[in-house]
C-alpha positions in Angstrom: 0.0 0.0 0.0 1.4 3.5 -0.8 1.3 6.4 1.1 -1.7 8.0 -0.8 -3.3 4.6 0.0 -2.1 4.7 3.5 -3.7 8.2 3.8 -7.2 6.8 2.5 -7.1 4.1 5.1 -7.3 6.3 8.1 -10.6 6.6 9.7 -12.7 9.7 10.2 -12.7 8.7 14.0 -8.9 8.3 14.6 -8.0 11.7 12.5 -10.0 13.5 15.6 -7.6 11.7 18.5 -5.3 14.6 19.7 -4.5 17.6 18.4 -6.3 18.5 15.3 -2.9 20.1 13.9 0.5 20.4 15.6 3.9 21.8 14.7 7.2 20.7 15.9 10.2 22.8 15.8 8.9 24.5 12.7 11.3 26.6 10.3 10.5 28.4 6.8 13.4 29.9 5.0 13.1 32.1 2.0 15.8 33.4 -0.5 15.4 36.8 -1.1 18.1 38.0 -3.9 21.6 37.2 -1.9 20.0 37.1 1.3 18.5 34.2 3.0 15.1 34.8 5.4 13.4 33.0 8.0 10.0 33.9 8.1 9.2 31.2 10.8 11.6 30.1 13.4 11.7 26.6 14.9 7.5 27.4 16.2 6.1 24.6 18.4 2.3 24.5 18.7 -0.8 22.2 18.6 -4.2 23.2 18.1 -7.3 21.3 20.1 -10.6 19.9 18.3 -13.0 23.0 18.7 -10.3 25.7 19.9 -10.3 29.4 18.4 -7.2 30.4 18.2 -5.5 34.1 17.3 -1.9 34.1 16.3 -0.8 38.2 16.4 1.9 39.9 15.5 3.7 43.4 13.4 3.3 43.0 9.2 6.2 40.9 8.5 6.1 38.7 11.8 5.2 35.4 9.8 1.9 34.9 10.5 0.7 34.2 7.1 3.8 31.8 6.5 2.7 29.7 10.0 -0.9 29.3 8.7 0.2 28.4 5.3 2.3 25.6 6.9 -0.6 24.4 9.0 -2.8 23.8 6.2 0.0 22.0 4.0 -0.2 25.1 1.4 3.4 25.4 2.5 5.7 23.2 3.7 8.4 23.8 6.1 12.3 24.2 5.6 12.9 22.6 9.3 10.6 20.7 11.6 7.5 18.5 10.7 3.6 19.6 10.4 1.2 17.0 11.8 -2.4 17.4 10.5 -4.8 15.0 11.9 -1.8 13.4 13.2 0.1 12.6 9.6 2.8 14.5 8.7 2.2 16.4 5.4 6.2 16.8 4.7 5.8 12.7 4.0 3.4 13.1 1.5 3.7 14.4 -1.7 1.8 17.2 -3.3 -1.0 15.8 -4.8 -1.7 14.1 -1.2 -1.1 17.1 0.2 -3.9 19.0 -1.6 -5.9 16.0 -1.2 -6.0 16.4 2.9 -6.0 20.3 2.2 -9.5 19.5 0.1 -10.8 17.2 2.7 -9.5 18.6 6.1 -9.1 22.3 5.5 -10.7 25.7 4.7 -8.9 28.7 3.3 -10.6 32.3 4.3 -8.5 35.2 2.9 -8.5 39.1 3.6 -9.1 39.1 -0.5 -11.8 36.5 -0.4 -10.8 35.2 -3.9 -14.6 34.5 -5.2 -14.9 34.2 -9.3 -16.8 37.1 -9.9 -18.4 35.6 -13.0 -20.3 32.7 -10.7 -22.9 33.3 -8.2 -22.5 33.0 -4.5 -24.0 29.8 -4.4 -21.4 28.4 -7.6 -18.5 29.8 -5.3 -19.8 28.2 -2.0 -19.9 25.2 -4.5 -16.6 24.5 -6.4 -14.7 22.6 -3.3 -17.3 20.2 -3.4 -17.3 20.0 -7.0 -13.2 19.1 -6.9 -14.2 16.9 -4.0 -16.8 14.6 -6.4 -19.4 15.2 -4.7 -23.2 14.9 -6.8 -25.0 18.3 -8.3 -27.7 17.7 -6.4 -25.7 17.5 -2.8 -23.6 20.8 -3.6 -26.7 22.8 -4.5 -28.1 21.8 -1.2 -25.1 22.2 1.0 -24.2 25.7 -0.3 -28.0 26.6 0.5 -27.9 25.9 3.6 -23.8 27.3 4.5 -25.2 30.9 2.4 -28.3 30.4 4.9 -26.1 29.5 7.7 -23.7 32.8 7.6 -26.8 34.8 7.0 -26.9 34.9 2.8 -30.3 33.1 2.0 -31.2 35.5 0.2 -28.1 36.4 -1.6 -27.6 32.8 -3.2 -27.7 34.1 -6.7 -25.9 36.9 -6.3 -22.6 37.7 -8.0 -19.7 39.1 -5.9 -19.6 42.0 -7.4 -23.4 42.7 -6.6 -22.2 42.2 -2.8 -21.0 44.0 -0.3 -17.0 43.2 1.6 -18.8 42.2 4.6 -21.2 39.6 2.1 -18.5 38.6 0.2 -16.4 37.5 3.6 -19.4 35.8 4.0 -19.2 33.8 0.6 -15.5 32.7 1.1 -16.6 31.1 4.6 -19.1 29.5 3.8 -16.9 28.3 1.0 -14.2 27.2 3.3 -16.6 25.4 5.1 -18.4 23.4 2.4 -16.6 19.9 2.6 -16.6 20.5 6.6 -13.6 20.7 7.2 -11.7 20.0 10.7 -9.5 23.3 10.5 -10.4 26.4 9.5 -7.3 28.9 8.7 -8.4 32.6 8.2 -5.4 35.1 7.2 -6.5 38.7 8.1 -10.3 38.1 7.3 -11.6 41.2 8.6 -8.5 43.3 7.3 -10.0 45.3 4.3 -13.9 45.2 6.7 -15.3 48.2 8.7 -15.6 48.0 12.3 -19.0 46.6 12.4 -18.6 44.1 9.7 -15.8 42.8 11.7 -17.7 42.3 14.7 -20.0 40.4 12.8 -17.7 38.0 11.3 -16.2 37.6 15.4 -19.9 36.6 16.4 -19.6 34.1 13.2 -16.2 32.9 14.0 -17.4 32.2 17.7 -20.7 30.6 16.6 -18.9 28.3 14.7 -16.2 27.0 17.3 -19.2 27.1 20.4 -21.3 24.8 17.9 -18.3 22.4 17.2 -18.2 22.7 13.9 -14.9 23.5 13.2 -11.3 24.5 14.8 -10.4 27.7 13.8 -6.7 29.7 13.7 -7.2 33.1 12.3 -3.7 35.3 12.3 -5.0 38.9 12.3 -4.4 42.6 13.2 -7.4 43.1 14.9 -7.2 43.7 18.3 -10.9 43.1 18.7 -11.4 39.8 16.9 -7.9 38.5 18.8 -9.5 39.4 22.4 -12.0 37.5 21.0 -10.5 34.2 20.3 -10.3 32.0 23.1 -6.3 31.5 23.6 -3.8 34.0 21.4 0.0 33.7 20.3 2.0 36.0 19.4 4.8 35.8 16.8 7.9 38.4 16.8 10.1 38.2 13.4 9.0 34.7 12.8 9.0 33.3 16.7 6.8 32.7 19.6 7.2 35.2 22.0 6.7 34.8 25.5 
Protein backbone atom coordinates (compact mmCIF):
# COMPACT_ATOMS: atom_id res chain seq x y z
CA UNK A 1 0.00 0.00 0.00
CA UNK A 2 1.39 3.55 -0.83
CA UNK A 3 1.25 6.42 1.05
CA UNK A 4 -1.67 7.97 -0.76
CA UNK A 5 -3.25 4.56 -0.02
CA UNK A 6 -2.10 4.67 3.47
CA UNK A 7 -3.66 8.23 3.80
CA UNK A 8 -7.19 6.84 2.50
CA UNK A 9 -7.14 4.06 5.10
CA UNK A 10 -7.30 6.32 8.09
CA UNK A 11 -10.63 6.57 9.72
CA UNK A 12 -12.71 9.69 10.22
CA UNK A 13 -12.69 8.73 13.98
CA UNK A 14 -8.95 8.34 14.62
CA UNK A 15 -7.99 11.70 12.52
CA UNK A 16 -9.99 13.45 15.60
CA UNK A 17 -7.62 11.72 18.49
CA UNK A 18 -5.34 14.57 19.69
CA UNK A 19 -4.55 17.57 18.42
CA UNK A 20 -6.28 18.48 15.27
CA UNK A 21 -2.87 20.08 13.94
CA UNK A 22 0.46 20.40 15.59
CA UNK A 23 3.94 21.82 14.68
CA UNK A 24 7.16 20.70 15.87
CA UNK A 25 10.20 22.76 15.85
CA UNK A 26 8.86 24.48 12.74
CA UNK A 27 11.30 26.56 10.27
CA UNK A 28 10.54 28.42 6.80
CA UNK A 29 13.38 29.86 5.01
CA UNK A 30 13.13 32.13 1.98
CA UNK A 31 15.84 33.43 -0.48
CA UNK A 32 15.44 36.82 -1.14
CA UNK A 33 18.08 38.00 -3.90
CA UNK A 34 21.58 37.24 -1.86
CA UNK A 35 20.02 37.06 1.33
CA UNK A 36 18.53 34.16 3.03
CA UNK A 37 15.13 34.77 5.42
CA UNK A 38 13.41 32.97 7.95
CA UNK A 39 10.04 33.86 8.13
CA UNK A 40 9.22 31.22 10.82
CA UNK A 41 11.59 30.10 13.43
CA UNK A 42 11.72 26.63 14.93
CA UNK A 43 7.47 27.36 16.23
CA UNK A 44 6.06 24.59 18.41
CA UNK A 45 2.32 24.49 18.67
CA UNK A 46 -0.83 22.20 18.61
CA UNK A 47 -4.24 23.17 18.10
CA UNK A 48 -7.29 21.26 20.11
CA UNK A 49 -10.59 19.90 18.32
CA UNK A 50 -12.95 23.02 18.70
CA UNK A 51 -10.31 25.75 19.92
CA UNK A 52 -10.33 29.37 18.37
CA UNK A 53 -7.24 30.39 18.20
CA UNK A 54 -5.52 34.11 17.27
CA UNK A 55 -1.91 34.11 16.30
CA UNK A 56 -0.80 38.17 16.41
CA UNK A 57 1.89 39.87 15.52
CA UNK A 58 3.70 43.36 13.35
CA UNK A 59 3.31 43.01 9.16
CA UNK A 60 6.20 40.87 8.50
CA UNK A 61 6.08 38.74 11.81
CA UNK A 62 5.23 35.44 9.85
CA UNK A 63 1.91 34.86 10.53
CA UNK A 64 0.72 34.16 7.06
CA UNK A 65 3.75 31.79 6.55
CA UNK A 66 2.74 29.72 10.03
CA UNK A 67 -0.87 29.33 8.66
CA UNK A 68 0.16 28.36 5.26
CA UNK A 69 2.31 25.64 6.89
CA UNK A 70 -0.62 24.37 9.00
CA UNK A 71 -2.79 23.84 6.19
CA UNK A 72 -0.04 21.98 3.95
CA UNK A 73 -0.21 25.10 1.44
CA UNK A 74 3.43 25.42 2.48
CA UNK A 75 5.75 23.15 3.71
CA UNK A 76 8.45 23.85 6.13
CA UNK A 77 12.28 24.16 5.60
CA UNK A 78 12.89 22.56 9.26
CA UNK A 79 10.63 20.66 11.56
CA UNK A 80 7.55 18.46 10.68
CA UNK A 81 3.56 19.64 10.36
CA UNK A 82 1.20 17.03 11.75
CA UNK A 83 -2.40 17.43 10.50
CA UNK A 84 -4.83 15.04 11.90
CA UNK A 85 -1.79 13.40 13.16
CA UNK A 86 0.11 12.58 9.55
CA UNK A 87 2.82 14.49 8.73
CA UNK A 88 2.23 16.38 5.41
CA UNK A 89 6.25 16.76 4.68
CA UNK A 90 5.83 12.70 3.99
CA UNK A 91 3.42 13.14 1.51
CA UNK A 92 3.66 14.44 -1.72
CA UNK A 93 1.84 17.21 -3.25
CA UNK A 94 -0.99 15.83 -4.84
CA UNK A 95 -1.75 14.14 -1.24
CA UNK A 96 -1.10 17.13 0.19
CA UNK A 97 -3.94 18.99 -1.60
CA UNK A 98 -5.92 15.96 -1.21
CA UNK A 99 -5.96 16.36 2.89
CA UNK A 100 -6.04 20.29 2.19
CA UNK A 101 -9.50 19.52 0.12
CA UNK A 102 -10.80 17.17 2.71
CA UNK A 103 -9.47 18.61 6.06
CA UNK A 104 -9.08 22.35 5.54
CA UNK A 105 -10.68 25.69 4.73
CA UNK A 106 -8.86 28.72 3.34
CA UNK A 107 -10.57 32.27 4.32
CA UNK A 108 -8.50 35.25 2.93
CA UNK A 109 -8.49 39.09 3.56
CA UNK A 110 -9.15 39.13 -0.48
CA UNK A 111 -11.83 36.55 -0.44
CA UNK A 112 -10.77 35.19 -3.91
CA UNK A 113 -14.56 34.49 -5.24
CA UNK A 114 -14.87 34.21 -9.28
CA UNK A 115 -16.77 37.15 -9.87
CA UNK A 116 -18.36 35.56 -13.01
CA UNK A 117 -20.29 32.68 -10.65
CA UNK A 118 -22.92 33.29 -8.23
CA UNK A 119 -22.51 33.03 -4.55
CA UNK A 120 -23.96 29.84 -4.44
CA UNK A 121 -21.44 28.40 -7.61
CA UNK A 122 -18.51 29.80 -5.31
CA UNK A 123 -19.82 28.24 -2.01
CA UNK A 124 -19.95 25.16 -4.54
CA UNK A 125 -16.61 24.47 -6.39
CA UNK A 126 -14.73 22.58 -3.28
CA UNK A 127 -17.27 20.23 -3.35
CA UNK A 128 -17.29 19.95 -7.02
CA UNK A 129 -13.22 19.08 -6.85
CA UNK A 130 -14.16 16.87 -4.04
CA UNK A 131 -16.77 14.64 -6.35
CA UNK A 132 -19.41 15.24 -4.68
CA UNK A 133 -23.22 14.85 -6.76
CA UNK A 134 -25.02 18.33 -8.25
CA UNK A 135 -27.72 17.71 -6.36
CA UNK A 136 -25.68 17.53 -2.75
CA UNK A 137 -23.59 20.80 -3.59
CA UNK A 138 -26.72 22.80 -4.48
CA UNK A 139 -28.06 21.84 -1.25
CA UNK A 140 -25.11 22.23 1.04
CA UNK A 141 -24.24 25.68 -0.26
CA UNK A 142 -28.04 26.58 0.52
CA UNK A 143 -27.86 25.94 3.56
CA UNK A 144 -23.84 27.34 4.49
CA UNK A 145 -25.18 30.88 2.40
CA UNK A 146 -28.31 30.40 4.95
CA UNK A 147 -26.13 29.55 7.72
CA UNK A 148 -23.74 32.83 7.58
CA UNK A 149 -26.81 34.84 7.03
CA UNK A 150 -26.88 34.94 2.76
CA UNK A 151 -30.29 33.14 2.04
CA UNK A 152 -31.20 35.46 0.22
CA UNK A 153 -28.11 36.41 -1.58
CA UNK A 154 -27.55 32.77 -3.16
CA UNK A 155 -27.72 34.10 -6.74
CA UNK A 156 -25.88 36.95 -6.34
CA UNK A 157 -22.63 37.66 -7.96
CA UNK A 158 -19.73 39.14 -5.92
CA UNK A 159 -19.60 41.98 -7.45
CA UNK A 160 -23.39 42.68 -6.60
CA UNK A 161 -22.19 42.23 -2.81
CA UNK A 162 -20.99 43.98 -0.29
CA UNK A 163 -16.99 43.15 1.62
CA UNK A 164 -18.81 42.22 4.61
CA UNK A 165 -21.24 39.65 2.05
CA UNK A 166 -18.48 38.55 0.20
CA UNK A 167 -16.39 37.45 3.59
CA UNK A 168 -19.40 35.76 4.01
CA UNK A 169 -19.24 33.82 0.64
CA UNK A 170 -15.51 32.70 1.13
CA UNK A 171 -16.59 31.10 4.56
CA UNK A 172 -19.14 29.50 3.77
CA UNK A 173 -16.94 28.31 1.04
CA UNK A 174 -14.19 27.20 3.34
CA UNK A 175 -16.65 25.37 5.13
CA UNK A 176 -18.38 23.36 2.41
CA UNK A 177 -16.59 19.87 2.62
CA UNK A 178 -16.64 20.51 6.59
CA UNK A 179 -13.59 20.67 7.23
CA UNK A 180 -11.67 19.98 10.74
CA UNK A 181 -9.48 23.33 10.52
CA UNK A 182 -10.39 26.38 9.46
CA UNK A 183 -7.33 28.93 8.66
CA UNK A 184 -8.41 32.63 8.22
CA UNK A 185 -5.45 35.11 7.16
CA UNK A 186 -6.50 38.67 8.08
CA UNK A 187 -10.28 38.08 7.27
CA UNK A 188 -11.61 41.19 8.59
CA UNK A 189 -8.47 43.32 7.26
CA UNK A 190 -10.03 45.32 4.34
CA UNK A 191 -13.90 45.25 6.71
CA UNK A 192 -15.30 48.24 8.71
CA UNK A 193 -15.59 47.99 12.30
CA UNK A 194 -18.99 46.58 12.44
CA UNK A 195 -18.62 44.12 9.70
CA UNK A 196 -15.81 42.77 11.70
CA UNK A 197 -17.69 42.29 14.72
CA UNK A 198 -20.05 40.39 12.80
CA UNK A 199 -17.68 37.99 11.34
CA UNK A 200 -16.21 37.59 15.38
CA UNK A 201 -19.86 36.55 16.37
CA UNK A 202 -19.62 34.13 13.24
CA UNK A 203 -16.25 32.90 13.95
CA UNK A 204 -17.38 32.19 17.68
CA UNK A 205 -20.68 30.59 16.59
CA UNK A 206 -18.86 28.34 14.73
CA UNK A 207 -16.24 27.04 17.35
CA UNK A 208 -19.20 27.11 20.36
CA UNK A 209 -21.28 24.76 17.90
CA UNK A 210 -18.28 22.37 17.24
CA UNK A 211 -18.18 22.68 13.90
CA UNK A 212 -14.86 23.54 13.20
CA UNK A 213 -11.33 24.47 14.84
CA UNK A 214 -10.38 27.73 13.81
CA UNK A 215 -6.72 29.71 13.71
CA UNK A 216 -7.17 33.05 12.31
CA UNK A 217 -3.66 35.30 12.29
CA UNK A 218 -5.01 38.91 12.30
CA UNK A 219 -4.41 42.57 13.22
CA UNK A 220 -7.36 43.07 14.90
CA UNK A 221 -7.21 43.71 18.34
CA UNK A 222 -10.93 43.12 18.68
CA UNK A 223 -11.42 39.81 16.89
CA UNK A 224 -7.86 38.53 18.77
CA UNK A 225 -9.51 39.44 22.37
CA UNK A 226 -12.04 37.54 20.99
CA UNK A 227 -10.45 34.24 20.33
CA UNK A 228 -10.28 32.04 23.13
CA UNK A 229 -6.30 31.50 23.57
CA UNK A 230 -3.79 34.00 21.39
CA UNK A 231 -0.01 33.70 20.34
CA UNK A 232 2.04 35.96 19.38
CA UNK A 233 4.78 35.78 16.77
CA UNK A 234 7.94 38.40 16.82
CA UNK A 235 10.14 38.16 13.43
CA UNK A 236 8.99 34.68 12.84
CA UNK A 237 8.97 33.26 16.66
CA UNK A 238 6.84 32.74 19.59
CA UNK A 239 7.24 35.25 22.05
CA UNK A 240 6.74 34.79 25.54
Amino acid sequence: MDAAETTDAVTDESRDVGPVVRADRVSREYRVGSATVRAVDRVSMEVRRGEFLAVTGPSGSGKSTLLHLLGGVDTPTEGRVLLGGRDLGRMNERQREKLRLRRVGLVFQRFYLLPALTARENVELPMAEAGSDRKERHERAGELLARVGLGDRTEHRPPQLSGGQRQRVAIARALANRPALLLADEPTGELDRDTSRDILELFLDLTRSGETTLVVGTHDAELAEGAGRGLRLVDGRLAT
